[in-house]
C-alpha positions as CSV (number, residue, x, y, z in Angstrom):
1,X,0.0,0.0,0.0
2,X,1.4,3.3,-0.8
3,X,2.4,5.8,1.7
4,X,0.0,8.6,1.8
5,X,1.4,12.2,1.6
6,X,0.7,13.6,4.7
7,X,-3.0,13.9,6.0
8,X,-5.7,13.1,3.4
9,X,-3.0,12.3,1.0
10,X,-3.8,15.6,-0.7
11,X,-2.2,16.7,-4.2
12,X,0.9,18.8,-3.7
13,X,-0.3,22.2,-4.1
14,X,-3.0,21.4,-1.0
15,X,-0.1,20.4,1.5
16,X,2.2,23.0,0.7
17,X,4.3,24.3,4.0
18,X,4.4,27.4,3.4
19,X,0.4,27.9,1.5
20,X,-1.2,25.7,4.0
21,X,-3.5,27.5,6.8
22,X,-3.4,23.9,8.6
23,X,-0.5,22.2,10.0
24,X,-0.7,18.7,11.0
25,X,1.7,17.7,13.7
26,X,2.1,13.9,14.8
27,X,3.3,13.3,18.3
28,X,4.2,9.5,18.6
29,X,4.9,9.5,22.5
30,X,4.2,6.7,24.4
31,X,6.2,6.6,27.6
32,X,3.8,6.9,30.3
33,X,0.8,5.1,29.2
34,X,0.1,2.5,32.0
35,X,-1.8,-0.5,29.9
36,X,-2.0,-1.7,26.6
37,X,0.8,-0.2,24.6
38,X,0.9,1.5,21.1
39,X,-0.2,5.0,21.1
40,X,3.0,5.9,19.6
41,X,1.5,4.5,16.6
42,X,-1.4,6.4,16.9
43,X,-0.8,9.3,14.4
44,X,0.4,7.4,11.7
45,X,-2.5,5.4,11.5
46,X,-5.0,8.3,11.5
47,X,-2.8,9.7,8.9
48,X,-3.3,6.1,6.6
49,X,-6.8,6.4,7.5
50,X,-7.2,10.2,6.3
51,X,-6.0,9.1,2.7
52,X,-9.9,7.0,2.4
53,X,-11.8,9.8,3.5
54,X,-14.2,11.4,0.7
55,X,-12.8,15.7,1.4
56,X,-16.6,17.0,0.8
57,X,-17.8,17.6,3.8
58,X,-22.0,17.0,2.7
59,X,-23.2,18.7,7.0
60,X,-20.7,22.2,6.0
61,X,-21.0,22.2,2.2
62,X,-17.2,22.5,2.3
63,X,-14.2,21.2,1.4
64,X,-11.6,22.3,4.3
65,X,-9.0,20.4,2.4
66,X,-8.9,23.5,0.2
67,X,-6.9,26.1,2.7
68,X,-4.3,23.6,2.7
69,X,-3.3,20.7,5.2
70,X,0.5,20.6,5.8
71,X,2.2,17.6,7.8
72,X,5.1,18.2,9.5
73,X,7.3,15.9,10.4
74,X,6.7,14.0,13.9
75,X,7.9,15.4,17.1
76,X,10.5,12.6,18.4
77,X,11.2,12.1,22.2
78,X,12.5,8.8,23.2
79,X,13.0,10.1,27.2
80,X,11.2,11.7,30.1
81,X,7.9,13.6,29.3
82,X,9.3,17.2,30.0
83,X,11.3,16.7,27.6
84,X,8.4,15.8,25.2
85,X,6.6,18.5,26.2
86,X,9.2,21.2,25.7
87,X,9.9,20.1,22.5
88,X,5.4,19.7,21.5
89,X,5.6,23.4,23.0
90,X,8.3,24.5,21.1
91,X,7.4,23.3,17.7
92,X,3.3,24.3,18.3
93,X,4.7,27.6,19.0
94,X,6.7,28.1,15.9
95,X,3.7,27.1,13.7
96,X,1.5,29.5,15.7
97,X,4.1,32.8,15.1
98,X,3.4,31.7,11.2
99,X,-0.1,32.0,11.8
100,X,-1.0,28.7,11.3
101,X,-3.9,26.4,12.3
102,X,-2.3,23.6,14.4
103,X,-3.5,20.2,15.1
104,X,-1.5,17.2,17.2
105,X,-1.8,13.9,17.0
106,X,-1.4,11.7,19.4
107,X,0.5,9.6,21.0
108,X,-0.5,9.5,24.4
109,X,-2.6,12.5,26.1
110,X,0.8,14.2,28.2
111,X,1.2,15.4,24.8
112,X,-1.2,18.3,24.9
113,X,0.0,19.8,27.8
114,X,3.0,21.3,25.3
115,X,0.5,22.6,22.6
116,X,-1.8,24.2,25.1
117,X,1.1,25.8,26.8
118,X,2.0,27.0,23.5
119,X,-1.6,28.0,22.6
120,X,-2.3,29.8,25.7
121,X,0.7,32.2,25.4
122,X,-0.5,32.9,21.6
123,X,-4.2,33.5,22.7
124,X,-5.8,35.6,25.6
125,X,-8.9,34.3,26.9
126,X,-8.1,30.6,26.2
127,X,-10.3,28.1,27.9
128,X,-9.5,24.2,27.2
129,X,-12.6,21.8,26.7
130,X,-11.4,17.9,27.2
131,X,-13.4,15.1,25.8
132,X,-12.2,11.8,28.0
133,X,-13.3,9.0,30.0
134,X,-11.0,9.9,32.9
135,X,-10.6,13.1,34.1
136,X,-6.6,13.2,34.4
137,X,-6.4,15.3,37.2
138,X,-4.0,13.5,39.5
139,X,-0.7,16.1,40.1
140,X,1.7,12.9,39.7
141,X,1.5,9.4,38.7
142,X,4.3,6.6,39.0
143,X,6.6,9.5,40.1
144,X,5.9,12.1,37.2
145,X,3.8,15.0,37.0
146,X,3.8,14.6,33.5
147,X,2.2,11.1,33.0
148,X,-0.9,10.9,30.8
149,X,-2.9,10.7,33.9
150,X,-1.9,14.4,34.9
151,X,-2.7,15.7,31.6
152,X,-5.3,18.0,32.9
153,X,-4.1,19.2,36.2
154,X,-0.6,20.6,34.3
155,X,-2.9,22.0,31.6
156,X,-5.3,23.3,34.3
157,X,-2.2,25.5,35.1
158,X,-2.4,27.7,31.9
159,X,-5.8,28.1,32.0
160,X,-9.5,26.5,32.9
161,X,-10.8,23.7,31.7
162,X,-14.2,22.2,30.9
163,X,-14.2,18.0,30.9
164,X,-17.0,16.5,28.9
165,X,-17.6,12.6,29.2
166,X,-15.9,11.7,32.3
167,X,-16.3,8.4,33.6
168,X,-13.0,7.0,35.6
169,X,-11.1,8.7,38.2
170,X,-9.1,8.6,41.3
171,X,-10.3,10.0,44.8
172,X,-7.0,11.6,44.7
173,X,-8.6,13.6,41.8
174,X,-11.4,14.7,43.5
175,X,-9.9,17.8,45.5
176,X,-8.2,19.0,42.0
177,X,-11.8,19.0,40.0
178,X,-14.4,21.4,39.6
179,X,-17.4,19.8,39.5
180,X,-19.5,22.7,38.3
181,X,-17.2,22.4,34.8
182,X,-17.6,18.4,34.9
183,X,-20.3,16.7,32.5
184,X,-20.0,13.5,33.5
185,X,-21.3,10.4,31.2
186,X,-23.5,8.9,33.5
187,X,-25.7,12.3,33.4
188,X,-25.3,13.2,30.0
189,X,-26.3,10.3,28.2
190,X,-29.7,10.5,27.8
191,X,-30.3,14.2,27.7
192,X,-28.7,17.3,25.5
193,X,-29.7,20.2,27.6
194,X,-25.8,20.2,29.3
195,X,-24.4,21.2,25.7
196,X,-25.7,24.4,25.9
197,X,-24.3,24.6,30.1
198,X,-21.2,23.1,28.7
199,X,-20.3,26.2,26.0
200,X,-21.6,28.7,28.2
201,X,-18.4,28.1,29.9
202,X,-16.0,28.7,27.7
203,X,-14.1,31.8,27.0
204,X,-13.6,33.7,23.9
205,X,-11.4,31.5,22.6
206,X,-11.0,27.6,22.9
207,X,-8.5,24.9,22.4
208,X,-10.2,21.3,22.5
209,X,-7.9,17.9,23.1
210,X,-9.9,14.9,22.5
211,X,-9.0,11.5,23.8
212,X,-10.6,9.2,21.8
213,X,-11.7,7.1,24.9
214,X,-14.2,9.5,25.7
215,X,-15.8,7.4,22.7
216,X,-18.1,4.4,24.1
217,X,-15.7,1.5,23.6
218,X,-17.9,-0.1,21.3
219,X,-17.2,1.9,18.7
220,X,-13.3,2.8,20.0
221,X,-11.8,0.0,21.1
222,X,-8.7,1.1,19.7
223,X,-7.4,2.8,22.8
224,X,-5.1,2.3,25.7
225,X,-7.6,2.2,28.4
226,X,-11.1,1.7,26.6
227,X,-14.2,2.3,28.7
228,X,-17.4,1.6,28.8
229,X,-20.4,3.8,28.9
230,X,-18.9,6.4,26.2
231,X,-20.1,8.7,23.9
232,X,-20.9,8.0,21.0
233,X,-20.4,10.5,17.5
234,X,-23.1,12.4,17.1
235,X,-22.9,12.9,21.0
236,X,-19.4,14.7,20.3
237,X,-19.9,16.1,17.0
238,X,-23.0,17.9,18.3
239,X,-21.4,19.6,21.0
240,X,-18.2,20.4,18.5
241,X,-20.5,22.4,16.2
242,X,-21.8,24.1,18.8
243,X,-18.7,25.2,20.4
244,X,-17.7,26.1,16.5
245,X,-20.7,28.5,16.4
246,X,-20.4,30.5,19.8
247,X,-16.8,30.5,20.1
248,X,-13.5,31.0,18.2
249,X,-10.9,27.5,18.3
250,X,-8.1,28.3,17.8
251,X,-6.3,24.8,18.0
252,X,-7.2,21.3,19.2
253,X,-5.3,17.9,19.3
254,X,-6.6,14.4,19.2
255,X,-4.9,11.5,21.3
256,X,-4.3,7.9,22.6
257,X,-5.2,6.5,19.5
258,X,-3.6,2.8,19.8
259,X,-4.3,1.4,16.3
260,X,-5.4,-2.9,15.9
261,X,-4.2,-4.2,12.5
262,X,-7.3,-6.5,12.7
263,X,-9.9,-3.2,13.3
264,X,-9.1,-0.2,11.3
265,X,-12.2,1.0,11.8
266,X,-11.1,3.4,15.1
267,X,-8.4,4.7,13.0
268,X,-11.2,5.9,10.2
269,X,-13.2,7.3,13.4
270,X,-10.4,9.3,14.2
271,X,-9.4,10.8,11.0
272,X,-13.0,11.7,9.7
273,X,-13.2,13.7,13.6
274,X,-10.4,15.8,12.8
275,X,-11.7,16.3,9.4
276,X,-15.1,16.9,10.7
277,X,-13.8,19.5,13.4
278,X,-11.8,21.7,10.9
279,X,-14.5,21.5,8.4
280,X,-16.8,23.6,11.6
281,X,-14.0,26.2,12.0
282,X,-14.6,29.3,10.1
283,X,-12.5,30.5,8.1
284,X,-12.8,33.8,7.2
């Protein structure tokens, strides 16, 4: 099978560095994760996937493809998760002093805490939104503050947070959440009146990080710590567009995608959500 050019395998003059409004940038980390193995194969898998997708978007009338998808070349970090979130920092933050539209891939979630850091010293008013099963608030795991499971209490540190589709935590989390800016699973499911609660929160401008086990496991098995009682996509998508509308996002990342040979399924889930997200930004 050939080896797709970047995201959406897009003919060269869509994918051009320097044209491109949208920069792709995979982040296959996956030191900390604490079960099943293989995020760090994560964003080449959504990126195989991407090259199947039809680029009309038939909801937006649109083809987002056509301001130009760049993929830059993966962030590599082989050691301690500071260091891999310096470097995620570091090369969001160039791409954002180009203007550009950044997206990461994951790899496992400790990899947004670099591109929010980067995005909240771009943008005033920033406000994160997190789709997950578990709320990732603990302030250090297996001796690191920067495990995957911290992801949100470093993050909470640049700015506030909003966690949608929370279903697994620690009662060592408890004292770090806000429970007025939780939406847990369990009370969401059935109802959609808490999207409207949910965006009311947010400030002017919003990064989102998505961990794909916010997803009921059903239909995303292809994770490290898969969950029951998820989400399911018109759950997310709904809430996505909504944000689009009210708000301005200025970034977002997608994570612990941990692909199965057999099931390629999940990877096509993930790819058509990124697609699906940018095709709600406006771009004006």
């Amino acid at each position: 099978m050939k080896k797709p050019a970047g995201f959406g395998d897009l003919p060269p003059q869509f994918r051009n560095e320097a044209k491109s409004r949208i920069v792709m940038v995979p982040v296959p980390y996956d030191m900390t994760s604490t079960w099943i193995k293989g995020a760090d194969k994560g964003p080449q898998a959504i990126i195989e996937a991407s090259a199947n997708m039809e680029l009309y978007d038939i909801e937006t009338d649109s083809e987002v493809f056509r301001q130009g998808i760049f993929t830059d070349k993966p962030v590599i970090c082989k050691t301690a998760p500071e260091k891999m979130v310096s470097l995620v920092e570091k090369r969001v933050a160039g791409h954002l002093e180009r203007e550009k539209f950044v997206v990461c891939l994951g790899g496992e979630h400790s990899i947004s805490v670099g591109a929010v850091e980067a995005h909240a010293k771009k943008f005033r008013k920033l406000s994160v939104v997190q789709f997950d099963a578990h709320s990732d608030l603990r302030d250090e795991y297996h001796g690191s503050k920067y495990n995957h499971a911290c992801a949100m209490a470093r993050i909470k540190e640049f700015c506030p947070i909003v966690q949608v589709g929370i279903r697994s935590m620690d009662t060592c989390e408890k004292k770090n959440m806000d429970y007025k800016r939780v939406f847990f699973a369990e009370d969401i499911y059935n109802n959609k009146t808490w999207m409207n609660k949910a965006a009311g929160l947010l400030t002017e401008n919003v990064y989102i990080t998505i961990d794909l086990d916010v997803f009921d496991s059903s239909i995303m098995p292809s994770t490290g710590t898969p969950e029951p009682g998820g989400l399911f996509w018109y759950d997310v998508v709904s809430l996505l567009r909504k944000i689009s509308r009210s708000r301005r996002i200025v970034g977002f990342d997608v994570v612990e995608m941990c692909p199965n040979k057999q099931n390629k399924s999940p990877d096509f889930l993930a790819a058509k959500l990124i697609y699906k997200l940018l095709s709600y930004i406006k771009w004006d």
